[in-house]
N, C-alpha and C positions, 0 to 999 in steps of 0.2 A: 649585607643589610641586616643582618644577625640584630636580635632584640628591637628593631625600628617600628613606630608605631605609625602608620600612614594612613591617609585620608584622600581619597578620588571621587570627586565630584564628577557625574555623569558617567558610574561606572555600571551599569544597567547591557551595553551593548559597545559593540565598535572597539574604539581607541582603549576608553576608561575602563575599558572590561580587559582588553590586554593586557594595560598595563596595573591594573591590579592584580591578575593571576601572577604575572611576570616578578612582580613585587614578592607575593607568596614563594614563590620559586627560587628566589633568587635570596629567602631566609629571612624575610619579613617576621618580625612578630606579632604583626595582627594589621588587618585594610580592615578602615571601615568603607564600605561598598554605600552608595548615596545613586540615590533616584529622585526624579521627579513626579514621574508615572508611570514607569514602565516596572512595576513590580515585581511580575514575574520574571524576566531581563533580569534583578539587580538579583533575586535569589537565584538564579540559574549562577552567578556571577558568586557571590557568596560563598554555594559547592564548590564551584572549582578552585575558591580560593582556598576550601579549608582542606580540601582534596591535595593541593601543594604544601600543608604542612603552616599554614599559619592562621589564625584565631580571625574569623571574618565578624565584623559587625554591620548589621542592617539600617541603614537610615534614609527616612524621606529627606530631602533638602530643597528647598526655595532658593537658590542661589542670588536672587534679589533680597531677598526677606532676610535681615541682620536678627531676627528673632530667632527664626528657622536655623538660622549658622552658628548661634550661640547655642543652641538646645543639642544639636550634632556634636558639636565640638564638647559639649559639656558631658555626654554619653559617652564619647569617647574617651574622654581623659577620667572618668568614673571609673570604666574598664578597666583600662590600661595604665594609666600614669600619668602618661605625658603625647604629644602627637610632634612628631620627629619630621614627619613628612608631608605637604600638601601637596597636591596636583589638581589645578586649577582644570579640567577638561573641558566642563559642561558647556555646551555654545550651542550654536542654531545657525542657521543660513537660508538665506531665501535670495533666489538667482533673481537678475531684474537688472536691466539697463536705466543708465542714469534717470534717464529722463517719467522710468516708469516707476521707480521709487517711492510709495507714501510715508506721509512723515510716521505714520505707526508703524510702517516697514521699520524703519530707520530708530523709532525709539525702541520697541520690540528687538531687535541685534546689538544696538549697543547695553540696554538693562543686561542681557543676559552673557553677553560675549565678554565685556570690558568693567560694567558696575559690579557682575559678580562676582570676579576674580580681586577684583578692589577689595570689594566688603569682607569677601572671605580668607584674600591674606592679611587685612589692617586686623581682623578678628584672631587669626593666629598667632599674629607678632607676640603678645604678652605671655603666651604659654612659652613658646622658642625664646625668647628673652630667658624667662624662668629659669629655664635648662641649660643659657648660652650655647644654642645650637640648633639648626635647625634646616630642612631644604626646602624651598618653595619652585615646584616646577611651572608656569607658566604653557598650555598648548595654545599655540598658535596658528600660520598657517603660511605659507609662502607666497599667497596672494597679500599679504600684511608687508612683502618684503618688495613685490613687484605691481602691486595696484590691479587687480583682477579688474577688466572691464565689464563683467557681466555681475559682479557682487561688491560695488561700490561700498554699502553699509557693513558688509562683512571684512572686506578689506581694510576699511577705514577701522573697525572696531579690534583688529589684529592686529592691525600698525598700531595703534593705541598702548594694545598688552604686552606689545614688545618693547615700545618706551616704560611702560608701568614698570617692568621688569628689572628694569634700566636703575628706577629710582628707585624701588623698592632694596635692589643690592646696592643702593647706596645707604638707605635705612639700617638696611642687617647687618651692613661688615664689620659694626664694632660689636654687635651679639650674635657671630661667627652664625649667623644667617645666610645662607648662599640661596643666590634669586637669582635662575634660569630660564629659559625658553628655548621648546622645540616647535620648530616649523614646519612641520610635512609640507610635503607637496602633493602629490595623488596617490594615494593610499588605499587598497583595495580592501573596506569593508561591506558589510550586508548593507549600506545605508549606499553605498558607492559603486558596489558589483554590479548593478541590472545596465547603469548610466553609463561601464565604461566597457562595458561591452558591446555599447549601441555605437553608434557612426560617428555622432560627437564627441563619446568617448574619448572613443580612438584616435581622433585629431590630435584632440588631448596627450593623449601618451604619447603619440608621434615627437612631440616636443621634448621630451625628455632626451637626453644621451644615453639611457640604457634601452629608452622605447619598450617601457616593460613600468607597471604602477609598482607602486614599493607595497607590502603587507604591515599589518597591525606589529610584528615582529619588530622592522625596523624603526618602529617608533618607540615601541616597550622596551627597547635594548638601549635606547638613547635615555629614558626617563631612569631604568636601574643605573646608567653609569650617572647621571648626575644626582641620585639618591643616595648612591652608594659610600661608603666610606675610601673608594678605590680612587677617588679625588677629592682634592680637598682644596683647590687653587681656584677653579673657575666658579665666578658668579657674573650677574650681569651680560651672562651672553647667550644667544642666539644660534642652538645648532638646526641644523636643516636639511634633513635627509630627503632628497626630493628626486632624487635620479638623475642630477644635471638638467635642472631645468630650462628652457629658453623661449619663456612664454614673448613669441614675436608677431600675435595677434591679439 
């Protein structure tokens, strides 16, 4: 990833904080690190990026707000150059059976799950055009891929980013734009530790083939290989590192 300029939304904690160090690590030439509120999160995030060897920049981001993603993107490419790399992270979830769903549940997950991965790659295309080049990673989730019963609006808004995905590398393959998606399945972050350590967790894991959650690791290792120059053939597709999953409740 030598001289790459990347960009991670919702990289404050969790996934996005992974896989922006991992980025750094892996020869990055600069994350810009993006929060919404969690401030202190995105500079703890920032350290260790520049702790890895590559140039971090700080940015509030609105991932709804096409102002807010034009001001990010505009700091960044001031900086830097150019932005090589998106990664679409930033999302929400809120658990809830069909029937107890509000419709501001439901507009609240898709804004920020599926509108702002829209807004913020249709807002990137013209820079990666520029440079005919570019990767757009997509996080999804494996409930997007099997219809989670307890997160109807979150799975619906992941099945969405995985079709977006879909047409967006249909968009990019004549300006060697490559548009992917990764789909975790249970992943053991600070947002995710307390819950699968509890009774229902464990169910949870039970269902996997390794019977063990996968770590922020396995998903960061998935987002450098498709950032990476280490391929150059796959867009449009869907990896899913989820531990054999066989969600049968």
């Amino acid at each position: 990833m030598k001289d790459k300029v990347c960009v991670v939304t919702g990289s404050s904690r969790g996934l996005g904080e992974g896989i922006a160090v991992a980025f750094a690590v892996a020869g990055a030439k600069a994350v810009t690190v993006t929060y919404a509120s969690d401030q202190a999160g995105a500079e703890s995030t920032a350290a260790d990026v520049e702790k890895a060897g590559a140039t971090a920049l700080l940015q509030k981001l609105e991932v709804t707000d096409r102002s807010s993603i034009q001001a990010c993107y505009a700091a960044t490419v001031e900086a830097f150059g150019s932005i090589d790399v998106l990664v679409n992270n930033a999302g929400i979830n809120k658990q809830g059976f069909m029937p107890d769903v509000t419709e501001a549940d439901w507009d609240e997950i898709m804004d920020v799950n599926l509108k702002g991965p829209f807004l913020c790659s249709q807002q990137v295309f013209p820079i990666m055009e520029k440079h005919h080049s570019g990767r757009i990673i997509n996080i999804a989730s494996v409930s997007g891929l099997y219809g989670g019963p307890k997160t109807i609006h979150y799975a619906v808004s992941k099945a969405g980013l995985i079709t977006m995905t879909q047409v967006f590398a249909r968009y990019g393959a004549e300006h060697n734009i490559h548009v992917n998606a990764i789909a975790p399945g249970i992943i053991e972050t600070d947002l995710t530790r307390d819950e699968l350590r509890s009774g229902g967790g464990g169910v949870v894991v039970e269902m996997t083939l390794l019977k063990r959650p996968g770590q922020v690791a396995d998903v960061s290792s998935a987002a450098v290989f498709l950032a990476s120059d280490s391929q150059n053939y796959m867009t449009g597709q869907t990896i899913s590192p989820n531990g054999g999953s066989y969600f049968t409740k």
